[in-house]
PQR file with spaces between the fields and no chain letter, atoms N, CA, C, O and H, PARSE charges and radii, in Angstrom:
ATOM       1  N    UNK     1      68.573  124.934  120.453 -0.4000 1.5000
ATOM       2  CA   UNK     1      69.556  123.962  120.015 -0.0000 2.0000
ATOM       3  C    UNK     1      70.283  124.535  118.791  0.5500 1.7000
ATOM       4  O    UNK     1      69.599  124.996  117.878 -0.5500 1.4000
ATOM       5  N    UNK     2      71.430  124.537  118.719 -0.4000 1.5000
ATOM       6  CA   UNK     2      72.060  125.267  117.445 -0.0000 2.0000
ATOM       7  C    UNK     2      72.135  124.456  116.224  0.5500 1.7000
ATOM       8  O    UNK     2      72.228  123.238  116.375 -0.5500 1.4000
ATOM       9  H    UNK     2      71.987  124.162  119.460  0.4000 1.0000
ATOM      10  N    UNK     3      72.113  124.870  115.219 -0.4000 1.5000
ATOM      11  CA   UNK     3      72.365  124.170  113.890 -0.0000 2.0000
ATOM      12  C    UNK     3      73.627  123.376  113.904  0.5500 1.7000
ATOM      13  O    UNK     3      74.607  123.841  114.486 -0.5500 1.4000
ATOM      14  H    UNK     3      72.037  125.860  115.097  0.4000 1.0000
ATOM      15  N    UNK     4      73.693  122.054  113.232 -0.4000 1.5000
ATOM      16  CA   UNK     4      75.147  121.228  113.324 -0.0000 2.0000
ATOM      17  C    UNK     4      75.882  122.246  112.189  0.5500 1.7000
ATOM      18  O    UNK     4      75.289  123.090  111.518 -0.5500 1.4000
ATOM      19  H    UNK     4      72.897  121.676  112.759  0.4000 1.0000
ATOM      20  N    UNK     5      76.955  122.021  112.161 -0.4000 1.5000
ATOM      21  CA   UNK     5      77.899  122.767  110.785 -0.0000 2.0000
ATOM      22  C    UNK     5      78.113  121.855  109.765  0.5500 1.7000
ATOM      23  O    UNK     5      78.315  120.641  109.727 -0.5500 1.4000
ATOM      24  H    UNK     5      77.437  121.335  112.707  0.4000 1.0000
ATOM      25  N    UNK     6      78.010  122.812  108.882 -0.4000 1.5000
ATOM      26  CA   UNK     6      78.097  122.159  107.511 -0.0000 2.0000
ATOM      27  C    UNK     6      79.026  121.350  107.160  0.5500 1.7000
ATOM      28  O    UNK     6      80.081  121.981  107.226 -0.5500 1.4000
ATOM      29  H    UNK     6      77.846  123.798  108.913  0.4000 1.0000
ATOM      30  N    UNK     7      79.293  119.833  106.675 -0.4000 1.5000
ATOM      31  CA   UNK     7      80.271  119.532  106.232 -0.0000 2.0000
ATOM      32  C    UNK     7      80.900  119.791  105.001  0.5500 1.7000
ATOM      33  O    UNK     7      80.408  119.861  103.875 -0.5500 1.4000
ATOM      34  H    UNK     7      78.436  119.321  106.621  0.4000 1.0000
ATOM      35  N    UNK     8      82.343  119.955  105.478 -0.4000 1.5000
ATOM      36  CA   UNK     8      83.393  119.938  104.364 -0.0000 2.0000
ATOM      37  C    UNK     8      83.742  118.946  103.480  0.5500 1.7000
ATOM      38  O    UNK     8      84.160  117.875  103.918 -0.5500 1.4000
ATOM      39  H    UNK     8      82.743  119.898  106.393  0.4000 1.0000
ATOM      40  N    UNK     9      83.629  119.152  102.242 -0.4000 1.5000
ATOM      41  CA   UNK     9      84.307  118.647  101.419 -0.0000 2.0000
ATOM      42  C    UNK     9      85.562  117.645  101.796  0.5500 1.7000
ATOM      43  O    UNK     9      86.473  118.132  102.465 -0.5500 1.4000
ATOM      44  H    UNK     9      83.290  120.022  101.886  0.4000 1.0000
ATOM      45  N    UNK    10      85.647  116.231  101.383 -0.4000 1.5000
ATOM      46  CA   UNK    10      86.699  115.284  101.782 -0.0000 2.0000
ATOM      47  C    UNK    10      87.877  115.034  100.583  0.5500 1.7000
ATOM      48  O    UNK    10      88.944  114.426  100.508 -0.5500 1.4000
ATOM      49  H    UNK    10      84.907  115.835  100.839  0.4000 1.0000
ATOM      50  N    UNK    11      86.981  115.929   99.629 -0.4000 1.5000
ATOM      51  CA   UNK    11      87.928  115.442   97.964 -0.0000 2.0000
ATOM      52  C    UNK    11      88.441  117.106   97.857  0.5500 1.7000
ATOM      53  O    UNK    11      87.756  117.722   98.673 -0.5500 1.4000
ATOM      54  H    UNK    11      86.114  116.424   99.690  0.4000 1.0000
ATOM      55  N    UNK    12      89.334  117.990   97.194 -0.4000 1.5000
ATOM      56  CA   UNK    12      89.666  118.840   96.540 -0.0000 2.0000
ATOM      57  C    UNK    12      89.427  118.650   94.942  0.5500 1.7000
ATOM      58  O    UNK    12      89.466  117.552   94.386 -0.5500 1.4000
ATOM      59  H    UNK    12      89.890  117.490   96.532  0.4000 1.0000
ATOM      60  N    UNK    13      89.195  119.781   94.344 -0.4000 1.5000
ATOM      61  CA   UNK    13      88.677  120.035   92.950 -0.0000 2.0000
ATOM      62  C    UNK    13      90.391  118.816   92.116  0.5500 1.7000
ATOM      63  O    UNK    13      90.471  117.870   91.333 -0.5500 1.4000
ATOM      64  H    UNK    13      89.163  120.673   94.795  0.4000 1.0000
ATOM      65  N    UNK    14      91.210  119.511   92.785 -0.4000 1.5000
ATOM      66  CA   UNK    14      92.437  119.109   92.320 -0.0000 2.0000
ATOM      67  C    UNK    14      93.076  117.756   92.617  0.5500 1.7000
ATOM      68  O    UNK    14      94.062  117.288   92.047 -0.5500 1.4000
ATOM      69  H    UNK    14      91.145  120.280   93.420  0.4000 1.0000
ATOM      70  N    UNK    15      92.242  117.105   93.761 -0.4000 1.5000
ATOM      71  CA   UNK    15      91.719  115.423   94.390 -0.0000 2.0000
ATOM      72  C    UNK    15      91.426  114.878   93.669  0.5500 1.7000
ATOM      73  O    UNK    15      91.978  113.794   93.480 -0.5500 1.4000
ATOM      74  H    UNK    15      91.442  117.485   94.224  0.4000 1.0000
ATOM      75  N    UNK    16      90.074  115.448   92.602 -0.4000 1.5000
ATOM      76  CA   UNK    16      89.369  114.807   91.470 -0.0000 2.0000
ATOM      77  C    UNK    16      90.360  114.720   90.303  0.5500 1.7000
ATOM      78  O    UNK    16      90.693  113.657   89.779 -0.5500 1.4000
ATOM      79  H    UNK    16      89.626  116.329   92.755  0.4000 1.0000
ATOM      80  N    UNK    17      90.850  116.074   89.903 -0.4000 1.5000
ATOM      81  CA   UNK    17      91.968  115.780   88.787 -0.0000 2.0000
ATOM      82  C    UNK    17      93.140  114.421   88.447  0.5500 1.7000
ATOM      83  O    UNK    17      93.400  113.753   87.446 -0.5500 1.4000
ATOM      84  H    UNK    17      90.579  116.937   90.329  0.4000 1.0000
ATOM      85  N    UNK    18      93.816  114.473   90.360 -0.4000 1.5000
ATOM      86  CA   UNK    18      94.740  113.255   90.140 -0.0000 2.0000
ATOM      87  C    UNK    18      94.131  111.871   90.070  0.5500 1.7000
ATOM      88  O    UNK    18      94.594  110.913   89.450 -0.5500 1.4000
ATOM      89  H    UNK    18      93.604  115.016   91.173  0.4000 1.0000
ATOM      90  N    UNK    19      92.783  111.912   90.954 -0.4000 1.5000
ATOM      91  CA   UNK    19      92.189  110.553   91.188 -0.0000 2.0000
ATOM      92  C    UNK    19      92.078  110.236   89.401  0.5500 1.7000
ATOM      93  O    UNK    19      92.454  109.232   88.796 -0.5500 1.4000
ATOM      94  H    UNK    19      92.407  112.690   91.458  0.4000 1.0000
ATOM      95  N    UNK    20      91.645  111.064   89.044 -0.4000 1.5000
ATOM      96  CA   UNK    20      91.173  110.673   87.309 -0.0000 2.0000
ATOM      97  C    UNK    20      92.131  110.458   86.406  0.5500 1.7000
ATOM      98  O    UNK    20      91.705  109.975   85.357 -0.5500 1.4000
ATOM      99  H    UNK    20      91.339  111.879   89.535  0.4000 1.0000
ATOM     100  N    UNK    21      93.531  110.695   86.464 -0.4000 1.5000
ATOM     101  CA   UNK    21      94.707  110.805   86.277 -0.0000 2.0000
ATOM     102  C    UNK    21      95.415  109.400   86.635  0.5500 1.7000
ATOM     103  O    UNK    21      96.152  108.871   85.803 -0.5500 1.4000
ATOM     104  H    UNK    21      93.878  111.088   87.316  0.4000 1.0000
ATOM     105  N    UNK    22      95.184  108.832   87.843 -0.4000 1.5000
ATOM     106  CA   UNK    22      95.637  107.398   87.937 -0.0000 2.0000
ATOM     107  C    UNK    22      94.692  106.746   87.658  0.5500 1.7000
ATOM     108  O    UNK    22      95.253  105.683   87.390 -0.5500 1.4000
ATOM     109  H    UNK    22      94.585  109.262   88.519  0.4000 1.0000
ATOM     110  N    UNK    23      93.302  106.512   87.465 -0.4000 1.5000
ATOM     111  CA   UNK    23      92.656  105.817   86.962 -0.0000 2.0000
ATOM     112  C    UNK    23      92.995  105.751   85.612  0.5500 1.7000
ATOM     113  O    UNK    23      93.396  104.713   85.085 -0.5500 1.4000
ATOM     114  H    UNK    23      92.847  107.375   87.683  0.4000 1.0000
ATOM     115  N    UNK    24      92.847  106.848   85.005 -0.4000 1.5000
ATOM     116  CA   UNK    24      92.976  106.973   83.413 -0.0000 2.0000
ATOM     117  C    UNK    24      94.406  105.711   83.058  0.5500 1.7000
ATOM     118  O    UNK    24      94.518  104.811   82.226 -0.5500 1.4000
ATOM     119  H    UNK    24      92.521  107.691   85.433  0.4000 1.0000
ATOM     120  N    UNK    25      95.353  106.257   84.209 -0.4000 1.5000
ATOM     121  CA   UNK    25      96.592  105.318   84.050 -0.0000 2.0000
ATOM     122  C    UNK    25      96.279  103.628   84.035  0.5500 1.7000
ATOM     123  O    UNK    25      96.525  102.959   83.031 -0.5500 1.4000
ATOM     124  H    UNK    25      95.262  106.988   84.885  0.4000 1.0000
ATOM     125  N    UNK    26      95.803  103.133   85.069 -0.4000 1.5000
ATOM     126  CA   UNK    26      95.585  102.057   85.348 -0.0000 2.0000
ATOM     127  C    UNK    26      94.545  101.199   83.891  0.5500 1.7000
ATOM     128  O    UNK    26      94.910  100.201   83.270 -0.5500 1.4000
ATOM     129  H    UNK    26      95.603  103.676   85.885  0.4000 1.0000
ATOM     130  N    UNK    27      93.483  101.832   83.720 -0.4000 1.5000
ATOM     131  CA   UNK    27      92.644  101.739   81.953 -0.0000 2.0000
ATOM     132  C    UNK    27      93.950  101.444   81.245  0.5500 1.7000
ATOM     133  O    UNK    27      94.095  100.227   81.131 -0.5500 1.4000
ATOM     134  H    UNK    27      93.186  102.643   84.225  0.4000 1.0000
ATOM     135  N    UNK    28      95.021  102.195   80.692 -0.4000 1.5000
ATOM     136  CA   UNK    28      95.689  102.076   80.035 -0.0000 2.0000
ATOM     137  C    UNK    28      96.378  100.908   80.053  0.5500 1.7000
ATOM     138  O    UNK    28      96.405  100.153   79.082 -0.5500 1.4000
ATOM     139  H    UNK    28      94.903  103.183   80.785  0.4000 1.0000
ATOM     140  N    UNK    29      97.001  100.672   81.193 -0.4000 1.5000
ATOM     141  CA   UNK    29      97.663   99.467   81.966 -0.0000 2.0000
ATOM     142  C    UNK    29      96.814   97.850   81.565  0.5500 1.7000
ATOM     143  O    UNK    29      97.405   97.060   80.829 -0.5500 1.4000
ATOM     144  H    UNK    29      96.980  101.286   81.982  0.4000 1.0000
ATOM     145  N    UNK    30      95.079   97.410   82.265 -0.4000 1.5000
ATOM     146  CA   UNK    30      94.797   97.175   82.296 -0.0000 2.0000
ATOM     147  C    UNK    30      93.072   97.196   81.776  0.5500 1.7000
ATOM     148  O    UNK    30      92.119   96.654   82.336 -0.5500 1.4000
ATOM     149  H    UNK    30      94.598   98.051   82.863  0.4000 1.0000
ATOM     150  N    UNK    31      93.085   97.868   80.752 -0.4000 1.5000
ATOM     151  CA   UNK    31      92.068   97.862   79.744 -0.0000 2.0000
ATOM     152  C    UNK    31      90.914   96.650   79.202  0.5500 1.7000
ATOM     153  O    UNK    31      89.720   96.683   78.903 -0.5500 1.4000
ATOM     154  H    UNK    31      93.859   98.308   80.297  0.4000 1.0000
ATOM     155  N    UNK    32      92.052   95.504   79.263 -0.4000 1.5000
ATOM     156  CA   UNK    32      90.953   94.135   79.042 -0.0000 2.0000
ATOM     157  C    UNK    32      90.950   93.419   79.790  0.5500 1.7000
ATOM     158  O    UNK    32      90.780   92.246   79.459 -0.5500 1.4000
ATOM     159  H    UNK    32      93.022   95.477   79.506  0.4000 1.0000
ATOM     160  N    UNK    33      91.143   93.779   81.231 -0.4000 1.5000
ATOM     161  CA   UNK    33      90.754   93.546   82.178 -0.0000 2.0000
ATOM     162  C    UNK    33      89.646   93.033   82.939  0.5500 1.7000
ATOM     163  O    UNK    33      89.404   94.046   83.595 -0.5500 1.4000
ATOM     164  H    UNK    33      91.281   94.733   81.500  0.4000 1.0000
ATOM     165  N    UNK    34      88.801   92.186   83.320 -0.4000 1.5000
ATOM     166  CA   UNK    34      87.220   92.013   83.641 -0.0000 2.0000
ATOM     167  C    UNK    34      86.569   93.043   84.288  0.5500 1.7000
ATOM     168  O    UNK    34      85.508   93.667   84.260 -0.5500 1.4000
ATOM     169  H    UNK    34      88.997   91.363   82.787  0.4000 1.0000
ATOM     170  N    UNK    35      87.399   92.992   84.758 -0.4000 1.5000
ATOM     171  CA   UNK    35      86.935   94.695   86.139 -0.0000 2.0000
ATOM     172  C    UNK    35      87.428   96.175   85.256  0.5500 1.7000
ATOM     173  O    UNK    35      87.769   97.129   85.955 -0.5500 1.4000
ATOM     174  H    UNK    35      88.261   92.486   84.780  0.4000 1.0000
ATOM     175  N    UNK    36      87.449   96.294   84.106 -0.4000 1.5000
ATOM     176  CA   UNK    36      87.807   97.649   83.252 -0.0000 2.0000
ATOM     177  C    UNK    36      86.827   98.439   83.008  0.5500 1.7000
ATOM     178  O    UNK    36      87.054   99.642   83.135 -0.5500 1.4000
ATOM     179  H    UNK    36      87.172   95.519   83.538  0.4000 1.0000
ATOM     180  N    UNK    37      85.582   98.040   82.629 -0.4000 1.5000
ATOM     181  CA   UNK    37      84.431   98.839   83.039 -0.0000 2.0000
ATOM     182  C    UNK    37      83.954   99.048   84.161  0.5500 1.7000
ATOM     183  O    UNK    37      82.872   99.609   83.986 -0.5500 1.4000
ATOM     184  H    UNK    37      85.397   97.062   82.526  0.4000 1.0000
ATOM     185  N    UNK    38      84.227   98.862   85.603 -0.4000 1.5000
ATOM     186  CA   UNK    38      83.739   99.614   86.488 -0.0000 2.0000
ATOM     187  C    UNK    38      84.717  100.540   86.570  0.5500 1.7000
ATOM     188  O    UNK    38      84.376  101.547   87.189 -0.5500 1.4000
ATOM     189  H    UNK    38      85.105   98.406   85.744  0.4000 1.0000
ATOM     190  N    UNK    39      86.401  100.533   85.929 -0.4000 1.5000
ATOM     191  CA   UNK    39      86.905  101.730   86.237 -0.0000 2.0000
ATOM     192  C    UNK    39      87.003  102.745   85.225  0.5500 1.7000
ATOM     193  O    UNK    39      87.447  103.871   85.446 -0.5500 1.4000
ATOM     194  H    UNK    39      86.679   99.715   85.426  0.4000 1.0000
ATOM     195  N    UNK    40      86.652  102.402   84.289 -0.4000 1.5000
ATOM     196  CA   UNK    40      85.785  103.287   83.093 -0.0000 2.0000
ATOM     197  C    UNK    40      84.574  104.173   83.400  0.5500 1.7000
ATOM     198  O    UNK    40      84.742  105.370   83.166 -0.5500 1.4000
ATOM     199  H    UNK    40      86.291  101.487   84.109  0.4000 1.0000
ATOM     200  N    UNK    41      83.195  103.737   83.960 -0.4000 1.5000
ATOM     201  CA   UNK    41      82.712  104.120   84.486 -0.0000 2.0000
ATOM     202  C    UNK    41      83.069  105.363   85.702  0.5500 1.7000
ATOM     203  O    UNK    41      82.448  106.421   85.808 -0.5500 1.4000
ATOM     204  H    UNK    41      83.059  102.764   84.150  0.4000 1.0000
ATOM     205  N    UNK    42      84.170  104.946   86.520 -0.4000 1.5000
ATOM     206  CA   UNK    42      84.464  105.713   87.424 -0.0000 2.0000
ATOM     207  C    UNK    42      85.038  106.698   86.976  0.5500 1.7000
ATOM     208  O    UNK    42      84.640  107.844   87.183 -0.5500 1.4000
ATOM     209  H    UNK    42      84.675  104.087   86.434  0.4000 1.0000
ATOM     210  N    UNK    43      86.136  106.384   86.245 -0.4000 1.5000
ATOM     211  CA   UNK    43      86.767  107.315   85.795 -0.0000 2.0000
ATOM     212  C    UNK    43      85.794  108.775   85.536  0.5500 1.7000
ATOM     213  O    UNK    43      85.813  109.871   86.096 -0.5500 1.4000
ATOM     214  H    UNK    43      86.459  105.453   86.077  0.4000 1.0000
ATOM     215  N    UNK    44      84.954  108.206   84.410 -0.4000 1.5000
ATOM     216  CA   UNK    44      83.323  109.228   83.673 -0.0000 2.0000
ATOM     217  C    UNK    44      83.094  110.018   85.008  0.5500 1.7000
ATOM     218  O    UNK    44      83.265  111.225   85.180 -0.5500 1.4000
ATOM     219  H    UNK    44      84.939  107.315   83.955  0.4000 1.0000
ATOM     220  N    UNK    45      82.600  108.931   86.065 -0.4000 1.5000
ATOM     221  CA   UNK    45      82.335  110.140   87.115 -0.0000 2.0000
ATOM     222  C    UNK    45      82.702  110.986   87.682  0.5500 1.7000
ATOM     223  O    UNK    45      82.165  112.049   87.992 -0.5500 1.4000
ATOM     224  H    UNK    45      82.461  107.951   85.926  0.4000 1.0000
ATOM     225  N    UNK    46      84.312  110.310   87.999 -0.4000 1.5000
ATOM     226  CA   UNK    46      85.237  111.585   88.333 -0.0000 2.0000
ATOM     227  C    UNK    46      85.620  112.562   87.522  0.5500 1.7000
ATOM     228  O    UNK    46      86.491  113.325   87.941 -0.5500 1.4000
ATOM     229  H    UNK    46      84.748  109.446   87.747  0.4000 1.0000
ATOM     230  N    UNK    47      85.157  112.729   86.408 -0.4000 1.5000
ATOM     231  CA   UNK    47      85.719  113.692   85.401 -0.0000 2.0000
ATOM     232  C    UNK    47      84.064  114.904   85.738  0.5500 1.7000
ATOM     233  O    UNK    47      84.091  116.134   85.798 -0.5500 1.4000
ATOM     234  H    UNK    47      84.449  112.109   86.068  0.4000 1.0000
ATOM     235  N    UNK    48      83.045  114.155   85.868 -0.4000 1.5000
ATOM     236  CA   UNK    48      81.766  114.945   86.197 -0.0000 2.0000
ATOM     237  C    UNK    48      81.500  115.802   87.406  0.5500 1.7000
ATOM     238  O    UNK    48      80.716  116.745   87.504 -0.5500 1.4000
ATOM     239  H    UNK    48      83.023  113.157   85.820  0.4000 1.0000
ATOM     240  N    UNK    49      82.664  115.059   88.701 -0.4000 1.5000
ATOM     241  CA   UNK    49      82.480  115.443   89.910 -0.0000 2.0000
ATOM     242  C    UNK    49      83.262  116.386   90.407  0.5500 1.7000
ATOM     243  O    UNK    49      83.073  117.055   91.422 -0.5500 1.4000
ATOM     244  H    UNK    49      83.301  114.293   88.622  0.4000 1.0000
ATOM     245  N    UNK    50      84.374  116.431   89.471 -0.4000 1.5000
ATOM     246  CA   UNK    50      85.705  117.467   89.998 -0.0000 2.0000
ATOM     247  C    UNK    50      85.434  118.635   88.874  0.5500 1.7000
ATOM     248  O    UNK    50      86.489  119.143   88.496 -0.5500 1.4000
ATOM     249  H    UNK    50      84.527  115.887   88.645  0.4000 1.0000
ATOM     250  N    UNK    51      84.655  118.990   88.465 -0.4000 1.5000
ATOM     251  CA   UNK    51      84.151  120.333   87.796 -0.0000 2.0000
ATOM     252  C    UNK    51      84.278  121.571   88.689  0.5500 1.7000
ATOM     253  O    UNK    51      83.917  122.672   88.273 -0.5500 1.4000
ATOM     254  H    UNK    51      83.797  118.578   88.772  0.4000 1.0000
């Protein structure tokens, strides 16, 4: 039985850059927002994940 193939990557290094880039935007926008810390949070991650 052969090995399945590896999956590819769904984000680009440079995916992570813009995603973090409109988030960062939207924080700015909407900062005291109720929902501003989960995109705070996200943001953090995407800055960890697109390394």
């Amino acid at each position: 039985m052969p090995e399945p193939a590896l999956a590819r990557p769904i984000f680009s290094s440079e995916d992570f850059k813009l995603l973090k880039r409109a988030v960062h935007a939207y924080l700015v926008e909407h900062g005291d927002e109720p929902d501003s810390s989960k995109y705070s949070h996200l943001y953090h991650r995407l800055g960890r994940a697109g390394r």
